[in-house]
C-alpha positions in Angstrom: -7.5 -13.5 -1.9 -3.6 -13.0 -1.8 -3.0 -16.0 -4.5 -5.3 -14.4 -7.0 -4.1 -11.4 -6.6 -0.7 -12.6 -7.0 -1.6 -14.4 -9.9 -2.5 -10.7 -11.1 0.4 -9.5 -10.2 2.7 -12.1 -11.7 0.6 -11.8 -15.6 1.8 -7.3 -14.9 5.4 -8.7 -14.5 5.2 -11.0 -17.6 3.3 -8.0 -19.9 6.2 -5.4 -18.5 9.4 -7.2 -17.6 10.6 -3.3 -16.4 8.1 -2.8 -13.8 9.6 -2.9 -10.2 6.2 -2.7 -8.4 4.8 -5.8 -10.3 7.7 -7.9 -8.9 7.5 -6.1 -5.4 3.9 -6.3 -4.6 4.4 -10.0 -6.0 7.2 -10.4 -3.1 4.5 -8.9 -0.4 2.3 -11.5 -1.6 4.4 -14.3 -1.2 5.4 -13.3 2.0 1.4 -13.5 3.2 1.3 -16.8 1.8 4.2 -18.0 3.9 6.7 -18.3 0.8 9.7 -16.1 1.9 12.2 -17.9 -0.5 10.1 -16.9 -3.3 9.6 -13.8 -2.2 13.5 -12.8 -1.8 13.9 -13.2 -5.4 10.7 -11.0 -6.0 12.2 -8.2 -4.4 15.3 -8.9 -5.4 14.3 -8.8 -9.1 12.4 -5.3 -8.2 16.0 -3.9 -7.5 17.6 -5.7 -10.6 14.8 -3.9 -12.5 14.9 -0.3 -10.5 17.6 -0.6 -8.0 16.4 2.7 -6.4 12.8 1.0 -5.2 13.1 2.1 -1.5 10.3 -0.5 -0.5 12.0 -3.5 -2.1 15.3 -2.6 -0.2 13.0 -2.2 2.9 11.0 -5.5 2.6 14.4 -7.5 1.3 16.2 -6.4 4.7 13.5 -7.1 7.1 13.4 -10.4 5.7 17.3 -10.9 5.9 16.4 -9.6 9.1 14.5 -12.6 10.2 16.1 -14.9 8.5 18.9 -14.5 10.5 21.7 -12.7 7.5 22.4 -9.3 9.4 24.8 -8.1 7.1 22.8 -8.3 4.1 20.2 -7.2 6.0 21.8 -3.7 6.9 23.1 -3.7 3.4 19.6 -3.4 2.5 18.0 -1.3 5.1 20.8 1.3 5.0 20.3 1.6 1.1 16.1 2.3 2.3 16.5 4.6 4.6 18.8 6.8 2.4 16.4 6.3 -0.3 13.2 7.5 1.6 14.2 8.3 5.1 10.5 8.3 6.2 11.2 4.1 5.8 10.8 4.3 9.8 10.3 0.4 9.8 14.1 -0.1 8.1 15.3 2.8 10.7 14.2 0.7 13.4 15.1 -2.9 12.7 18.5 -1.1 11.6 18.6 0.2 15.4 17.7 -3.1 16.6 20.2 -5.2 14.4 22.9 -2.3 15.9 21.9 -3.0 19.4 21.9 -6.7 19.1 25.7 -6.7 17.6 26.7 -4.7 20.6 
């Protein structure tokens, strides 16, 4: 049930404003439901919040990805990867965002 658990999710954000993974997992929710506007600025409010949240760069940049905005899309990827490089799924789309420039 990804709208009741977003629901959830969204009532942690509201009881603690300064919890990243509240407005992340909210973002990963969205995404399942087919929201990816809404989701942007849940991720993007994760990294207001804790601009350090490896996962939040991650998810942000794969969906710049797809969206079709490379360059904030490597902003955010790059920032992942140095962050945690085991983010293998930022490594990658940043290899494949590389090769499709060339």
């Amino acid at each position: 049930q990804p709208g009741a658990a977003l629901a959830s999710w969204k009532e942690v954000a509201a009881r603690w404003p300064h919890d990243a993974t509240a407005f992340f997992e909210s973002g990963q929710l969205l995404l399942t439901l087919g929201r990816p506007a809404e989701a942007e600025a849940q991720f993007r409010r994760a990294l207001e919040v804790h601009p350090a949240h490896a996962r939040a760069h991650e998810a942000l940049g794969l969906l710049l990805a797809g969206a079709g905005q490379p360059a904030g899309a490597v902003r955010h990827l790059r920032a992942a990867v140095r962050l945690d490089p085991t983010r293998t799924t930022a490594a990658q789309e940043l290899a494949r965002l590389a090769d499709g420039a060339r």
